[in-house]
Biopython code that builds the backbone (N, CA, C, O; Angstrom):
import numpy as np
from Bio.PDB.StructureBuilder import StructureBuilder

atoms = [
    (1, "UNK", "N", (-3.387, -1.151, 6.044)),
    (1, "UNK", "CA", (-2.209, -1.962, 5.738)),
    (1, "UNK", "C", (-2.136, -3.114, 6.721)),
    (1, "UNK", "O", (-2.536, -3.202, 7.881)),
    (2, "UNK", "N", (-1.472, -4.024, 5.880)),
    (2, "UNK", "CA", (-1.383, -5.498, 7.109)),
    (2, "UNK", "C", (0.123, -5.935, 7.592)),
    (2, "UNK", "O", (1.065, -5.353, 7.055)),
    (3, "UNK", "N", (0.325, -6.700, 8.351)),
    (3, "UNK", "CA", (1.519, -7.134, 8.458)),
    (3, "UNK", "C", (1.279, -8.483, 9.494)),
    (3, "UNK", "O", (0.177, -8.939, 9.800)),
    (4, "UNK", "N", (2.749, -9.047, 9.996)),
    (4, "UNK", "CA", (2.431, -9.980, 10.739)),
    (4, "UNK", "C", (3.329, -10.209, 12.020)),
    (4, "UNK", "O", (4.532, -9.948, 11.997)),
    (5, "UNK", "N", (2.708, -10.695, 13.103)),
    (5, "UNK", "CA", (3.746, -10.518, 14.328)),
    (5, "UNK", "C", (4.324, -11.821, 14.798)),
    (5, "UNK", "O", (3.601, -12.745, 14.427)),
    (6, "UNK", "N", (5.561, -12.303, 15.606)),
    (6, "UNK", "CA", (5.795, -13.614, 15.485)),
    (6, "UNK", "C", (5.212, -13.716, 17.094)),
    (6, "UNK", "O", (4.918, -12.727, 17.766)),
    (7, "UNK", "N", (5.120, -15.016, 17.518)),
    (7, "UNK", "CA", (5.031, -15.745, 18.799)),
    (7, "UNK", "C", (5.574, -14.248, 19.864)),
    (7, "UNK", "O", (4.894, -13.870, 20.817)),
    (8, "UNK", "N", (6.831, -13.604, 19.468)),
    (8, "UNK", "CA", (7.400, -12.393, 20.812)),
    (8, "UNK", "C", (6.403, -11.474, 20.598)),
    (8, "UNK", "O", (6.505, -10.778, 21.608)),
    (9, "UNK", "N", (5.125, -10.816, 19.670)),
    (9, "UNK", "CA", (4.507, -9.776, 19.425)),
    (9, "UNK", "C", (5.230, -8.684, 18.717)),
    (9, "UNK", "O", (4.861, -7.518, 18.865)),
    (10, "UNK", "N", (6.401, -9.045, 17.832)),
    (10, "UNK", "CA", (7.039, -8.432, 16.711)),
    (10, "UNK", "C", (6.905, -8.669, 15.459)),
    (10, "UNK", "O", (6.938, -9.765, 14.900)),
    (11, "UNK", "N", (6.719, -7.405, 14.904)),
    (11, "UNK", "CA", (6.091, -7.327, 13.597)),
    (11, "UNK", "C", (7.971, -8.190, 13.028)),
    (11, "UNK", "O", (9.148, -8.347, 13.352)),
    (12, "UNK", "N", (6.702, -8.525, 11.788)),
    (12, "UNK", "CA", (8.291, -9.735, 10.931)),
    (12, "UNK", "C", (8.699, -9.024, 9.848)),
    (12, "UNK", "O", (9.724, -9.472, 9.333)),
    (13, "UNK", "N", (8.177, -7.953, 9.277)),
    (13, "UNK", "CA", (8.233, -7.451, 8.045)),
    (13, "UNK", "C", (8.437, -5.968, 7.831)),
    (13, "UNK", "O", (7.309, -5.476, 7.856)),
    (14, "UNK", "N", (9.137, -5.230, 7.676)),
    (14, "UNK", "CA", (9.278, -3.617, 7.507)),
    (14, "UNK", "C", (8.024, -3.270, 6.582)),
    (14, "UNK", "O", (7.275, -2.425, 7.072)),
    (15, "UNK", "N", (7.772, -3.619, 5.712)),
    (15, "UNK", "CA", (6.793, -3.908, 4.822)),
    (15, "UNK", "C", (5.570, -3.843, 4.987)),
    (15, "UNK", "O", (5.253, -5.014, 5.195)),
    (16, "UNK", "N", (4.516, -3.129, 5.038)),
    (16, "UNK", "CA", (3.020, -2.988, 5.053)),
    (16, "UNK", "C", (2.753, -3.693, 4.135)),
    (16, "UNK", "O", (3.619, -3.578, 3.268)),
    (17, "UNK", "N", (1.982, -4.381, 3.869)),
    (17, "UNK", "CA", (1.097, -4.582, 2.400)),
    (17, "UNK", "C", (-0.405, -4.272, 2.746)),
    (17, "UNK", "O", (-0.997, -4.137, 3.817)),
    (18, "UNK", "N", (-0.810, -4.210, 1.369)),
    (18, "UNK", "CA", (-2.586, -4.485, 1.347)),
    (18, "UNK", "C", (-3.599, -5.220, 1.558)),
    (18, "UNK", "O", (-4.792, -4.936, 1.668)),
    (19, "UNK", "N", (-3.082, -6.126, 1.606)),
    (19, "UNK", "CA", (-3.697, -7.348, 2.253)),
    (19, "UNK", "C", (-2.267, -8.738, 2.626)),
    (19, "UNK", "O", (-1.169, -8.817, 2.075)),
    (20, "UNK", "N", (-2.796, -9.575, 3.634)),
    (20, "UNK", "CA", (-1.847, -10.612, 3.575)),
    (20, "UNK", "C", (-2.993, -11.977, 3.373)),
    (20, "UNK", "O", (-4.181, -11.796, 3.110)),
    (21, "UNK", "N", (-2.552, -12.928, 3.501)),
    (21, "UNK", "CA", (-3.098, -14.814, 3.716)),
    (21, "UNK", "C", (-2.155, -14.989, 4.378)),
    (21, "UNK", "O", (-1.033, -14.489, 4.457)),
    (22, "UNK", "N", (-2.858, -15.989, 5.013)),
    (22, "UNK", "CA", (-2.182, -17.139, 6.350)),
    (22, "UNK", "C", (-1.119, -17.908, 5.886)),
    (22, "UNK", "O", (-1.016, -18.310, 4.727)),
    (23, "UNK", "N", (-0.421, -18.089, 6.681)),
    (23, "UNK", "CA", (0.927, -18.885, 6.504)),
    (23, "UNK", "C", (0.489, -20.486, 6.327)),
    (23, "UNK", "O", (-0.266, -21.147, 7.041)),
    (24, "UNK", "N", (1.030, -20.777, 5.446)),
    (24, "UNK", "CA", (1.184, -22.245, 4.586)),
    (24, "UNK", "C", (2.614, -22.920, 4.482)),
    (24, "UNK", "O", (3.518, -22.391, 3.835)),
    (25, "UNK", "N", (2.745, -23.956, 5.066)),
    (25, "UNK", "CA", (4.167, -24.323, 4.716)),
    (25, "UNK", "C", (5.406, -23.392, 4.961)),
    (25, "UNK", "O", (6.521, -23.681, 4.528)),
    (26, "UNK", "N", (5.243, -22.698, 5.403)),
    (26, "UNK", "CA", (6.175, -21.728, 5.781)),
    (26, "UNK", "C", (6.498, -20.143, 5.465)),
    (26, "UNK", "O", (7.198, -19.247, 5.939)),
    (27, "UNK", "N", (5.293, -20.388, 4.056)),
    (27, "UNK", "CA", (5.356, -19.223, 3.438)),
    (27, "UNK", "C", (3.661, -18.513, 3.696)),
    (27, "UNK", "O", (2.688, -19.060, 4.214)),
    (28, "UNK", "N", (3.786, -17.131, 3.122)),
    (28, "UNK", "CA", (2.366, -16.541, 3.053)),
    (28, "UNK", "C", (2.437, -15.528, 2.001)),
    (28, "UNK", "O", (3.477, -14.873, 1.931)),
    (29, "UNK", "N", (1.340, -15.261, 1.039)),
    (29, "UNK", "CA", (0.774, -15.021, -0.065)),
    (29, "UNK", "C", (0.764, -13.471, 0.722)),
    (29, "UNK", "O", (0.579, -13.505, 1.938)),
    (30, "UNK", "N", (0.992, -11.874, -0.045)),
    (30, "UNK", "CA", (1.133, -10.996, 0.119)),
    (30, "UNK", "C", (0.766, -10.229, -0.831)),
    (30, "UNK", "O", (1.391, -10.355, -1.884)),
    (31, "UNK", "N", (-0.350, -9.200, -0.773)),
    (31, "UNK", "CA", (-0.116, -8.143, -1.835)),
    (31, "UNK", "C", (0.028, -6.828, -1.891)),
    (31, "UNK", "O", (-0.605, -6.158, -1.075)),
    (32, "UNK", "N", (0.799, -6.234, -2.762)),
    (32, "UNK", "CA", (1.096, -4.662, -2.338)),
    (32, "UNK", "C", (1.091, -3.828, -4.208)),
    (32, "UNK", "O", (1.705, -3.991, -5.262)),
    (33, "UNK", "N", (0.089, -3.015, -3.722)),
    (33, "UNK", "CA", (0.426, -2.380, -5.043)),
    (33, "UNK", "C", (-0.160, -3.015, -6.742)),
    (33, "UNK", "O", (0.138, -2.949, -7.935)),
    (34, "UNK", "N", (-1.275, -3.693, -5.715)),
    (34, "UNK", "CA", (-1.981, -4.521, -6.963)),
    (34, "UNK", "C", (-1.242, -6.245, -7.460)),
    (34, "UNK", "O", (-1.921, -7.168, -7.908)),
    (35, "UNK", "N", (0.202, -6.287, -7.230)),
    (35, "UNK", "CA", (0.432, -7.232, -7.449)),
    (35, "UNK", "C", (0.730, -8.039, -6.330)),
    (35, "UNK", "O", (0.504, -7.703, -5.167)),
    (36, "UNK", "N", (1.327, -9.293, -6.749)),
    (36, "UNK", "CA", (0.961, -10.391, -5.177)),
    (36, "UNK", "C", (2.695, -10.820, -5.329)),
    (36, "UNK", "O", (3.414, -10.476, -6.267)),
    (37, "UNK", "N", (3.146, -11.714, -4.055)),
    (37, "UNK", "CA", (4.355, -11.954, -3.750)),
    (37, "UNK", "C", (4.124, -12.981, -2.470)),
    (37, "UNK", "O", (3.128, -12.747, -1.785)),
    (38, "UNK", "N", (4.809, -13.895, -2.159)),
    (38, "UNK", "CA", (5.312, -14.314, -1.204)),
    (38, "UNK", "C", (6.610, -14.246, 0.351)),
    (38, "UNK", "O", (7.790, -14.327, 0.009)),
    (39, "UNK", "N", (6.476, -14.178, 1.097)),
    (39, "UNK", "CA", (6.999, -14.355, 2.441)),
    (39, "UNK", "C", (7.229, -15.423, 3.072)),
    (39, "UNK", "O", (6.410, -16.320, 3.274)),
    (40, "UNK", "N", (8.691, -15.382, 3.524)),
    (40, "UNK", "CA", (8.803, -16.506, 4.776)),
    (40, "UNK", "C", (8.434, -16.027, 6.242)),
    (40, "UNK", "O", (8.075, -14.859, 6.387)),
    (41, "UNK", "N", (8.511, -16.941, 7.421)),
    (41, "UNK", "CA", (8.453, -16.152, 8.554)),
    (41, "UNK", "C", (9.125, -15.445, 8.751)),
    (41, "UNK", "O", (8.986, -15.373, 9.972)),
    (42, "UNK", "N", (10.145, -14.483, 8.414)),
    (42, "UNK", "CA", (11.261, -14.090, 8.596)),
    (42, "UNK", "C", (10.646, -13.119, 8.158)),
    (42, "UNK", "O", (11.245, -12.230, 8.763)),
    (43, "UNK", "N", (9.550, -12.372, 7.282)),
    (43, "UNK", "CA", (9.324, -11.574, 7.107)),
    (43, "UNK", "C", (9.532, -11.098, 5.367)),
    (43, "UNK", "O", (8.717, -10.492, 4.672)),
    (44, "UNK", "N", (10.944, -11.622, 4.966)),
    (44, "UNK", "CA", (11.151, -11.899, 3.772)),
    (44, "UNK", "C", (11.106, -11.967, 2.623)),
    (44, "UNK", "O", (11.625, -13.012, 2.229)),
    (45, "UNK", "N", (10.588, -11.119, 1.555)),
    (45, "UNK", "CA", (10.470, -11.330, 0.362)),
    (45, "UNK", "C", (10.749, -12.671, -0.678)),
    (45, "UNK", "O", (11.698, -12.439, -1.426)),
    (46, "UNK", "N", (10.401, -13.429, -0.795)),
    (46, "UNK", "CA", (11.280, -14.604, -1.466)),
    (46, "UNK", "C", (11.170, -14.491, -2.910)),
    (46, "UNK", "O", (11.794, -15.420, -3.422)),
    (47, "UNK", "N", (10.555, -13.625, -3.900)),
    (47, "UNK", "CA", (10.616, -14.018, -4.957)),
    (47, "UNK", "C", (11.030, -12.348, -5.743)),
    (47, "UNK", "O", (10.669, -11.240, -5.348)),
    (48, "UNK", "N", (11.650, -12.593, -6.609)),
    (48, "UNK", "CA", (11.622, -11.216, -7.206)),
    (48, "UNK", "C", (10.971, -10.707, -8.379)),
    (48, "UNK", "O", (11.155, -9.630, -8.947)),
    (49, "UNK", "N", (10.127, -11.707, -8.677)),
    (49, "UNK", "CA", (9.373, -11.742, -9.753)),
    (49, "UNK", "C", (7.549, -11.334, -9.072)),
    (49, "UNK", "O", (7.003, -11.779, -8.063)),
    (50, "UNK", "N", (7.138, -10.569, -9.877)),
    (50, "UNK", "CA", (5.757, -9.610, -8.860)),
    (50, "UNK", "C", (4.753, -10.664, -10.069)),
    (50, "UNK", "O", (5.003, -10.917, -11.247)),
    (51, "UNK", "N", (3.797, -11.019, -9.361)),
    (51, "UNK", "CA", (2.712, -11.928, -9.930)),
    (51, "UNK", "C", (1.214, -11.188, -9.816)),
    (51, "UNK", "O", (0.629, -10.988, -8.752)),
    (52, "UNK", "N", (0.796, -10.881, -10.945)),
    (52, "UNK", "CA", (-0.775, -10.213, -11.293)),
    (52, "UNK", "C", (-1.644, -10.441, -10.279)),
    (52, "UNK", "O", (-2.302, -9.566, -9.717)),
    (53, "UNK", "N", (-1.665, -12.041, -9.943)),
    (53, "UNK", "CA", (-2.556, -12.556, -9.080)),
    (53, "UNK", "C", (-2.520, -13.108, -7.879)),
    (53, "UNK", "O", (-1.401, -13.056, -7.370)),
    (54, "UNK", "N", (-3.517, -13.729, -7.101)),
    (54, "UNK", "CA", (-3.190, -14.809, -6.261)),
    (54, "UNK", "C", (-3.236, -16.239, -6.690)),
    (54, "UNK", "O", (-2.368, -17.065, -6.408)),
    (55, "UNK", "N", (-4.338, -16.476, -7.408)),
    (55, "UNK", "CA", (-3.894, -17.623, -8.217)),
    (55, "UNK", "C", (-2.099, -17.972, -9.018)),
    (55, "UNK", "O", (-1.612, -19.100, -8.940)),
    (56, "UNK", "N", (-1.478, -16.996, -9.609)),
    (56, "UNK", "CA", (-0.962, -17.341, -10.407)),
    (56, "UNK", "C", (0.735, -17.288, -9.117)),
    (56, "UNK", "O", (1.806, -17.632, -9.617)),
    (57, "UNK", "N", (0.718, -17.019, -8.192)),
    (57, "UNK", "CA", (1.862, -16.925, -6.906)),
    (57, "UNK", "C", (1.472, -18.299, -6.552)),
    (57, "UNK", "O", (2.197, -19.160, -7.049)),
    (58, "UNK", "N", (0.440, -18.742, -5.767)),
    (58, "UNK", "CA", (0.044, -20.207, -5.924)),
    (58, "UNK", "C", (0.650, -21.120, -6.660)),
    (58, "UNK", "O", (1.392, -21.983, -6.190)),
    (59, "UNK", "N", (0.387, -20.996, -7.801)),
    (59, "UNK", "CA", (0.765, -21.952, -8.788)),
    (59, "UNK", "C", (2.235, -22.058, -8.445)),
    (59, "UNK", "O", (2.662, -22.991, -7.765)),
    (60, "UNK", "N", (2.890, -21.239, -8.849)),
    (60, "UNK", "CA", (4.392, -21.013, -8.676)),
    (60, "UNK", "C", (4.923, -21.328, -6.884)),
    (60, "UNK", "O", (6.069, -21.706, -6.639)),
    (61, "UNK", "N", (3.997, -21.122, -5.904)),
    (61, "UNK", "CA", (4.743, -21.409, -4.857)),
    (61, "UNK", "C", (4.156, -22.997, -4.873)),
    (61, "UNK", "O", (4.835, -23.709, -4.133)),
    (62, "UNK", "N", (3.171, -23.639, -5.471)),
    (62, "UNK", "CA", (3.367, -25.099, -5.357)),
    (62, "UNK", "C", (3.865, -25.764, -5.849)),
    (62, "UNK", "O", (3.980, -26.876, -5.334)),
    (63, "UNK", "N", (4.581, -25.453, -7.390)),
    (63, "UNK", "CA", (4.980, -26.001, -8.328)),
    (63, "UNK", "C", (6.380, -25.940, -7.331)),
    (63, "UNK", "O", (6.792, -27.100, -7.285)),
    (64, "UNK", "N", (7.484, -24.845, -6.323)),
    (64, "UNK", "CA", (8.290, -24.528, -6.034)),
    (64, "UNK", "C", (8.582, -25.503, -4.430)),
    (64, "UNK", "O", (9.668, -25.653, -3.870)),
    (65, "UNK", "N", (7.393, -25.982, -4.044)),
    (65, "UNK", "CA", (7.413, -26.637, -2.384)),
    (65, "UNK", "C", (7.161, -28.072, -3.107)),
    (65, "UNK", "O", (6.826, -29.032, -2.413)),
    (66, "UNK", "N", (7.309, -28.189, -4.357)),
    (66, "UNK", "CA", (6.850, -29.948, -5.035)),
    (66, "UNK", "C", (8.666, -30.342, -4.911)),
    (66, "UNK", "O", (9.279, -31.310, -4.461)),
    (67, "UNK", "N", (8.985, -29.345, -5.412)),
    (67, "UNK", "CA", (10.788, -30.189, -5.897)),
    (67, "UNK", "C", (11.530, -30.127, -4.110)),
    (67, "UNK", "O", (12.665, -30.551, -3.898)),
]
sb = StructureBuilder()
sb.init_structure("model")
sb.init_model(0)
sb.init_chain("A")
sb.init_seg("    ")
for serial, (resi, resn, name, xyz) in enumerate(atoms, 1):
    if name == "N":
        sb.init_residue(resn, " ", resi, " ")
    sb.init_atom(name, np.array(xyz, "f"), 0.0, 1.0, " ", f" {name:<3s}", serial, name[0])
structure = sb.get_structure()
């Protein structure tokens, strides 16, 4: 399981996942359970909608950092 720690060496997320990606713009690409999701630094869940892929969270978090 992965997670992520801030600048103090504290984990940001209660949350394990299965894999993570690097922080982009503020957010980072997450997956748990086969499907994928996004995070702020905060640790955060931001979307409540669970996405098949990594491509298809992408799409939606760029289409979402355009407006």
């Amino acid at each position: 399981k992965h997670n992520f720690i801030n600048k103090n060496g504290e984990i940001i997320s209660d949350t394990w996942f299965d894999f993570v990606y690097n922080f982009s713009e503020g957010y980072a690409i997450v997956k748990l359970n086969d499907k994928y999701n996004f995070i702020n630094k905060n640790g955060e869940i931001m979307s409540d909608k669970l996405f098949d892929s990594y491509m298809d969270v992408k799409k939606y978090l760029d289409n979402l950092l355009k407006k």
